[in-house]
N, C-alpha and C positions, 0 to 999 in steps of 0.2 A: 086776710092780708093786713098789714101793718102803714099806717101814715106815719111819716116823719117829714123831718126839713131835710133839705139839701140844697147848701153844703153843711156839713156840721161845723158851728165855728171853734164848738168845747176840746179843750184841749186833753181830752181824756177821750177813752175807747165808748164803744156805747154799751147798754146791760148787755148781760149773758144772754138773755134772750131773744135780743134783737140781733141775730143770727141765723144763716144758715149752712147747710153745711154741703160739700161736694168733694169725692173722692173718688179714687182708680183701685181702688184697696191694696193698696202700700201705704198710702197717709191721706189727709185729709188735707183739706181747709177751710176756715171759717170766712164765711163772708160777710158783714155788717149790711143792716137797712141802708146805711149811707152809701154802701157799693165800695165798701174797703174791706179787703183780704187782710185780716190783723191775727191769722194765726195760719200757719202752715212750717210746714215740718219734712223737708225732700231729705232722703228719697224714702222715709217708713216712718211709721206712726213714732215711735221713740228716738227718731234720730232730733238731736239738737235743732233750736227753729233758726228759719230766716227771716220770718214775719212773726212777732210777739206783741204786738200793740196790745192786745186784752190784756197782758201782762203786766206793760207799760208802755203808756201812751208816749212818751219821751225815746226811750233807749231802745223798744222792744222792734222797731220795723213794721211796715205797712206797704200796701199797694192800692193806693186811692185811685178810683178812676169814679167819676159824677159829673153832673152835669154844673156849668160854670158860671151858672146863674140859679137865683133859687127858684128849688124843685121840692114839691111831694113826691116821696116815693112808694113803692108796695114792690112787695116782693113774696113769690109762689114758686112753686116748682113746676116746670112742665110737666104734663099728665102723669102720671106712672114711671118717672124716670127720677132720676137724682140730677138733673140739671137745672141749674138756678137760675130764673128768670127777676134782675131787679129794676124795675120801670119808675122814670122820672118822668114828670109830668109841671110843667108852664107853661106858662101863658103863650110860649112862641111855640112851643110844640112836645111831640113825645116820644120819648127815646127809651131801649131798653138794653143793659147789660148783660149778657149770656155768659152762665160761668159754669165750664163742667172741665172735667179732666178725663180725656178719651182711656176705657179699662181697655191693657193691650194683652194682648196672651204672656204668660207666663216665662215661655219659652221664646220668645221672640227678642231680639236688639233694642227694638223702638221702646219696651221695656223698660230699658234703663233712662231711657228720657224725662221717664215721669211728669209729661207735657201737663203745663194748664195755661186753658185757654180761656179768654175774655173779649167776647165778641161786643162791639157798642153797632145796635142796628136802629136808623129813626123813624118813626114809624109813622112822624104826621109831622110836619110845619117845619120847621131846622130848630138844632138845639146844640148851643157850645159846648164842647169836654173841658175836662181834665184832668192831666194823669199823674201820680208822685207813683213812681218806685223806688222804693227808700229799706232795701234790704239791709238786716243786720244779723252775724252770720255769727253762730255757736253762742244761741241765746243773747247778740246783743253783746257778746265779750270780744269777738275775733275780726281786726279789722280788716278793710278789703278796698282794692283798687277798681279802678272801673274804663274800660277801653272802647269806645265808641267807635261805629266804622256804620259809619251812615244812619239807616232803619234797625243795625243789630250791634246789640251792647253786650259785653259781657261785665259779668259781677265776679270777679276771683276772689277766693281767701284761702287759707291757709291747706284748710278740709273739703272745702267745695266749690264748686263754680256755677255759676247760672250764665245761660245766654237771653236775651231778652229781644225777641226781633216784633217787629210793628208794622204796622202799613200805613200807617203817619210820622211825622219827622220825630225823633228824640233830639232831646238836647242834655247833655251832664252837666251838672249845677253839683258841685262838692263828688261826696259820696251817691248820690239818689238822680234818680232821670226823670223828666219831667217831659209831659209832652202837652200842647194846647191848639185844638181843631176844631173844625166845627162841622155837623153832617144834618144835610137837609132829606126830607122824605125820600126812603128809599134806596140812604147812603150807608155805607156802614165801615167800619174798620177794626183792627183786631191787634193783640195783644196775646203775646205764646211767650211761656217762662219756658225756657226746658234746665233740669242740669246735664252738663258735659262734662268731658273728660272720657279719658281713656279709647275706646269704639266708639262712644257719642258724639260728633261735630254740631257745631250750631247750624240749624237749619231753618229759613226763612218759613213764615208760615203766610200761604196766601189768601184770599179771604175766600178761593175756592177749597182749596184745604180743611177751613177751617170749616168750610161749611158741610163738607165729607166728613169729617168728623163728631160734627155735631150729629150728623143723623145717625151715623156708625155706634154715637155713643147712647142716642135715643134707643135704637135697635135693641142693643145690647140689655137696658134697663127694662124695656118690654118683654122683652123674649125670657130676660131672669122673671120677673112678676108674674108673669103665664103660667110659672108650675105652682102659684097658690091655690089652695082648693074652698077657700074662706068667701062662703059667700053671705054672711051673716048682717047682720046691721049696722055695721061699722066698719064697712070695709074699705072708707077712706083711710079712718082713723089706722087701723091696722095692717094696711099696706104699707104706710108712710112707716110705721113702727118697724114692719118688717125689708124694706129699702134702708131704715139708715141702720138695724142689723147687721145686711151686708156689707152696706160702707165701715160695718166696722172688724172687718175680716182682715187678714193680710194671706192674699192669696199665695205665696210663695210655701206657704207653712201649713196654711190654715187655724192660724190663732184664730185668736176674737178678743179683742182687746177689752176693757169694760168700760172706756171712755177714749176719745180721741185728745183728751187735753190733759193738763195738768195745773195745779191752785188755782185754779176757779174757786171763790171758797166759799165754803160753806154756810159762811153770814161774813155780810161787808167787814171789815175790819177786824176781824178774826183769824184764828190763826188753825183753823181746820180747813187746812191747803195740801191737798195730797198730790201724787202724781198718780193718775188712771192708767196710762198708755203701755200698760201691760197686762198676762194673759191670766186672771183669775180663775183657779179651775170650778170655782164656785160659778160666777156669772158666767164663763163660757159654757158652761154643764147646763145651766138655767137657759140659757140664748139655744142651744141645740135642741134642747125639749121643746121652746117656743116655735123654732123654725120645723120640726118636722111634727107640729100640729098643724102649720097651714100645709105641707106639703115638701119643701124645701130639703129633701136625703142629704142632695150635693155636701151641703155646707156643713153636714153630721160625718158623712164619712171625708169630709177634708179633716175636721177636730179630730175624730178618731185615729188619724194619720198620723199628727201634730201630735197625740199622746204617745203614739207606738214609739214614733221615733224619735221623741226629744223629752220623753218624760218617763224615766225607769222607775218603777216603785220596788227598788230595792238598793239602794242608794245608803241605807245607814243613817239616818240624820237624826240629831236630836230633837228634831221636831217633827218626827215620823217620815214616814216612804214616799210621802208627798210636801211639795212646799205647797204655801198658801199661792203663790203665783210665781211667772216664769216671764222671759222675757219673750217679744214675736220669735224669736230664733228658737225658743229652749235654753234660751243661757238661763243661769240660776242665780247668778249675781248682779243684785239691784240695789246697790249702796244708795242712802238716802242723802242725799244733799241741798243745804239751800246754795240760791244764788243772791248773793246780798246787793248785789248792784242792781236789780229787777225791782221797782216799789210793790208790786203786784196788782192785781186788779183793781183798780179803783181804790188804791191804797192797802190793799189787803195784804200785806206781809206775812211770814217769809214763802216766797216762791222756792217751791221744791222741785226736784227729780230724783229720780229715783225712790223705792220704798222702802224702810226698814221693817213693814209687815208683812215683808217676804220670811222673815227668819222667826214668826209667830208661829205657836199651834195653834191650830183653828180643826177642832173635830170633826164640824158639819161639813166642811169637804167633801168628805168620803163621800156621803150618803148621797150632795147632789150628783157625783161625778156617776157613783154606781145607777142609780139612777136613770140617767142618763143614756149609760152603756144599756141597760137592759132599756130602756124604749126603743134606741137602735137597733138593736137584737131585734125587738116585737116590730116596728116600723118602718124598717129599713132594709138589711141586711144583716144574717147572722153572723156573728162576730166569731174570728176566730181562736185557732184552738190557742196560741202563744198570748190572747189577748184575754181566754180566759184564764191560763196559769195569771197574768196581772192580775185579773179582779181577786183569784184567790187569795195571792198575797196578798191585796189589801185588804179582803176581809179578814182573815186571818191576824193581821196586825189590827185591826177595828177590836179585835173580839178580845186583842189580851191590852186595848188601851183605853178601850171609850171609857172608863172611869177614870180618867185624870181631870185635874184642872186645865182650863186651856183659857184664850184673850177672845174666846167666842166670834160668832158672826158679825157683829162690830167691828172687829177688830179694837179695843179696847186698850187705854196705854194704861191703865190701873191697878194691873195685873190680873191674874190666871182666877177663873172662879168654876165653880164647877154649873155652868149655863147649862138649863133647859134645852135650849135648840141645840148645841151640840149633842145632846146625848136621844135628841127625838131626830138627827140626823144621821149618828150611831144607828140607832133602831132602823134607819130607814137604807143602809148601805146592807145591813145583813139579809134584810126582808127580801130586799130587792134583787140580791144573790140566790137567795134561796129557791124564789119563785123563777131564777132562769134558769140554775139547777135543774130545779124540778121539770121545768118546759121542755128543753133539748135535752134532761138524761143527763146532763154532765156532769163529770166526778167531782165530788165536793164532801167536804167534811161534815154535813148534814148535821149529826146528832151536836158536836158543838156549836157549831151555828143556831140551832135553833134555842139550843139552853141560854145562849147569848141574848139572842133576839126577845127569849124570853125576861132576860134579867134587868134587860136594860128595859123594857118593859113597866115592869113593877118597878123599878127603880122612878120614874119617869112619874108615875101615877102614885107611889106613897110621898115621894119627897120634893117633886114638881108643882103639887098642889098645897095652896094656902088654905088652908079654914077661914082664919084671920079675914083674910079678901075676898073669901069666896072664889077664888081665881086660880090658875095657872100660871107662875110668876116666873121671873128673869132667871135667878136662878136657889139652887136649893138653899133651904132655910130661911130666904130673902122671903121680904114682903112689896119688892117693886115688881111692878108691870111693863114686860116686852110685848111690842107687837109681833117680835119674830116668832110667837106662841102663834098668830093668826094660821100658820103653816099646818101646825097640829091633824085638821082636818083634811088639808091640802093634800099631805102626805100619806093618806087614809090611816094614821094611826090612832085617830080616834073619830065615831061617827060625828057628823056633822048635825046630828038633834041629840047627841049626849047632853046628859042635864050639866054632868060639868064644865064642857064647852060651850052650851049656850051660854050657862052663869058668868064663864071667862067672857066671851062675847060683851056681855051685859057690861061686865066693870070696867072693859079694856074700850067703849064706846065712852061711857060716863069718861073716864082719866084722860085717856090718848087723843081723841078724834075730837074734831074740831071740821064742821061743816065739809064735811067727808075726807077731811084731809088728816092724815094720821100718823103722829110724832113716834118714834121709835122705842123712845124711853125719856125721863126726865134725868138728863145729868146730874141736877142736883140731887134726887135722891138716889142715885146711883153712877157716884164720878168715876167717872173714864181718863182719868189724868190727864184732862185736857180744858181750858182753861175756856167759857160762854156758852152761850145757850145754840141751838141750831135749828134750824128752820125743820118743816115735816117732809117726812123720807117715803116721794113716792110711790118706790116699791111696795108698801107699806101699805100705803092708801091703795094700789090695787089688790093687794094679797086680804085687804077688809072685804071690798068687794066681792071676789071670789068667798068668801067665808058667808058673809049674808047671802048669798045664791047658794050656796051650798046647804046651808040651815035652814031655805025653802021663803027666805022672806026678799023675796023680788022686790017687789017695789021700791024697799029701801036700798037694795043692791044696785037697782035700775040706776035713782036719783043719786046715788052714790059716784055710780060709773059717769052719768050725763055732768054733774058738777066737777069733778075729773078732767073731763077733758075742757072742758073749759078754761083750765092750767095752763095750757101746751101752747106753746108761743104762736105764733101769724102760720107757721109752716107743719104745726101739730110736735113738733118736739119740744123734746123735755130732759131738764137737768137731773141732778139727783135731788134733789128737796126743794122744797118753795116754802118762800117767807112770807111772812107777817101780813104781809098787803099782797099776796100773789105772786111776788118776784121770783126769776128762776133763780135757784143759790146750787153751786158747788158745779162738780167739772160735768162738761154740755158734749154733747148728748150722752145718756145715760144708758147704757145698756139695758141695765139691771131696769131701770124705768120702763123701756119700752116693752121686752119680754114680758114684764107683768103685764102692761097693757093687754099685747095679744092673748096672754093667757086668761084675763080676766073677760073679756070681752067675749073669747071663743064659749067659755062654761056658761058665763050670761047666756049670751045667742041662744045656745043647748037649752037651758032650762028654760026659758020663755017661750021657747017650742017655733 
């Protein structure tokens, strides 16, 4: 758990990682230590926000509700659930904020309400509120009127509407509502945004509602977490990993988005600000592998779904049969844009959306996707026959490209180099076809396939390896060092006691890794046409881990993993990289983060016996 103050008097949002997060998987919202909603996005993860405060503490919008005198606070999750518990604490008493969003069926009305709720309960001596709703609608650019009618307010703008009903008085002050009460032991009051329009009405929420709800939504969080099969030594650590996975689903589709934010960045004042809040077929292929090692099919065969029918690999593109990523829908178009009137987080300019590393080649796709499909096949359910014609054609296109240049697993603005990990992810898209081939019998072009598998092969081991360094490098002819070599063994395409991979191990600990923490590559000797330095890239740090467990040296694997999580903010999550002094940097929560976790921790557990 996390102390702070409250009220906060700074005029800016608080770190990244003083956060947590709660979702209905449509969208998210972030919640502040302080008990302020300064990121949410109705009614889907990529729709325009209405609270952007991390973004910008000025323009971006917030939903402050704390206590009105000062308070410490702390903030947990209830047991096994994604409901956010954040408690203040003074001298006159203790009060705590309940924030979840009830997950509704798919198929149901209430659906489109995409309800959140914020219950204030006090739980010893009386303690003041209060409350700012100060939405600001299409990122902060679209203005909006505001019609109060008692306990329930609506928020209109151009694109969207919110109703905001209460069980304390509101009063409108400008744009924003404001409420101030106070509740002694055992009193409580409540707080429900919904949007409306169209079938939606505004609906008052009573504090018995709310409190059906809550439990409805506990249920719902327990009942998911019961089909883990992970009973290993971290199974706080990796439940948490594997709950905010889910929050990061959008069940209508079955995406998996690879962050719920967007320019969070990457080092303060920097301008490595991307947008996350779309479907990576890399980290969604990664998060599917992760989820059906604890047990989890469901959320494998909803992706699989989301591939058959929003993602054709035969499409013509010049950047092959697949994009680098997709929008929650399958749209394919994610023009990249800044928005200049946003300062960004904590000054961090320019706030983007949208990607332009949608219209990248990126090789290693294939391999995790295929991948992927074949542990489904093995773990799950066997795939069918129109979904092996796909994998065909993707291998078949793998096998007449994996020799190009492409902007690698980076995604790199430098241009196209002929990367190691694309072409050991080549190697791993054919392999991994072959052997489901060979499993079910099924027709497949065999003898090319294997000549493939085998070329990219040698290719991989005469021109992948440095003398020079003794190492395994970024990419051919180069004498820089990637950690995304760590995979190497991962992928079993080379033994984990080869003398050449330990010696890679050996140099990429010396260069990259810093008190278990392990930087990707050095920009300066290898520029990405991007302008500072960045902090070390989680994923990273657990794919080391997994690598020393695998090469049989526990101990150091162990101490590796224990300092690790030590990273992971008050509630166990984690951004994409951490800086200099431990801070989270870049967009929160990280997918690609947490997957490695699980994944690191399961093979750990295994090998320590």
């Amino acid at each position: 758990m996390a102390d702070t103050a409250s009220p906060q008097p700074a005029p800016d949002c608080v770190p990244i990682a003083d956060h947590g997060l709660i979702g209905d998987l449509r969208t998210v919202a972030l919640v502040g230590t302080d008990g302020t909603i300064d990121w949410y996005c109705p009614p889907a993860f990529d729709a325009p926000s209405v609270f952007a405060a991390v973004l910008d503490a000025e323009r971006g919008g917030r939903f402050e509700l704390a206590a009105a005198q000062t308070a410490r606070t702390k903030q947990f999750y209830f047991p096994d659930t994604n409901v956010l518990i954040t408690r203040f604490f003074s001298e006159d008493g203790v009060a705590e904020v309940q924030d979840f969003m009830p997950v509704t069926d798919a198929g149901a009305g209430e659906a489109e309400r995409h309800r959140l709720i914020r219950r204030v309960v006090c739980v010893r001596g009386a303690l003041p509120f209060r409350a700012r709703v100060a939405p600001r609608f299409h990122y902060g650019a679209d203005p909006h009127t505001v019609r109060a009618e008692g306990r329930l307010v609506l928020f209109e703008s151009a694109s969207l509407s919110l109703a905001l009903t209460a069980t304390v008085p509101l009063e409108a002050d400008g744009a924003d509502v404001t409420a101030e009460f106070k509740l002694a032991e055992g009193e409580s009051a409540v707080f429900a945004l919904d949007q409306v329009g169209g079938d939606v009405a505004p609906r008052r929420c009573a504090c018995a509602e709310a409190d059906e709800q809550f439990s409805a939504t506990v249920t719902y969080w327990r009942r998911w977490l019961a089909q883990s099969r992970y009973r290993g030594r971290w199974r706080e650590m990796v439940h948490r990993s594997a709950l905010t996975l889910k929050l990061l689903t959008y069940a209508p589709t079955g995406a998996i988005v690879a962050a719920p934010t967007t320019s969070l960045p990457e080092r303060l004042g920097g301008e490595r600000n991307w947008d996350y809040r779309y479907v990576w077929v890399r980290d969604a292929a990664f998060a599917v592998y992760a989820l059906l090692r604890l047990g989890f099919s469901g959320e494998a065969a909803a992706f699989m779904r989301f591939l058959t029918l929003h993602i054709s690999p035969g499409d013509g593109r010049a950047t092959g049969p697949l994009q680098v990523m997709y929008g929650i829908d399958g749209r394919t178009e994610l023009p990249e844009r800044e928005l200049g009137h946003l300062a960004g987080h904590r000054g961090s300019a320019p706030v983007r959306i949208g990607n332009a590393a949608a219209e990248q080649l990126q090789l290693d796709i294939y391999g995790a996707l295929i991948d992927s499909i074949y542990l489904y096949d093995k773990w799950a359910e066997p795939i069918s026959s129109d979904q092996w014609d796909d994998v065909c054609a993707l291998v078949d296109w793998v096998c007449a490209n994996w020799d190009q240049p492409d902007e690698g697993v980076w995604e790199t603005r430098g241009g196209r180099r002929n990367f190691l990990y694309s072409r050991l992810m080549c190697w791993v898209a054919v392999e991994r076809a072959i052997r489901l081939a060979n499993r079910r019998g099924l027709p497949a072009d065999l003898l090319r396939w294997r000549q493939c598998r085998d070329a990219i092969y040698r290719r991989v081991m005469d021109r992948g390896w440095s003398p020079e360094r003794g190492a395994f490098v970024q990419y051919e002819g180069g004498d820089v060092l990637d950690a995304a070599v760590l995979m190497m063994p991962l992928a079993k395409f080379i033994a984990p006691t080869d003398p050449k991979w330990l010696a890679t191990l050996d140099v990429l600990t010396e260069d990259l890794v810093s008190d278990s923490l392990v930087y990707r590559y050095d920009p300066r000797s290898s520029p990405d046409g991007l302008r500072g330095d960045e902090g070390t890239f989680s994923i990273c740090s657990f794919w080391y881990v997994e690598a020393l467990t695998r090469a049989g040296r526990l101990d150091e694997a162990r101490l590796a993993f224990e300092k690790m999580l030590t990273y992971g903010n008050h509630l166990g999550l984690y951004a994409e990289e951490i800086g200099r002094t431990g801070e989270q940097q870049g967009n929160f929560p990280q997918a690609f983060t947490h997957l490695s976790l699980i994944s690191a921790a399961y093979n750990l557990d295994r090998a320590l016996g």
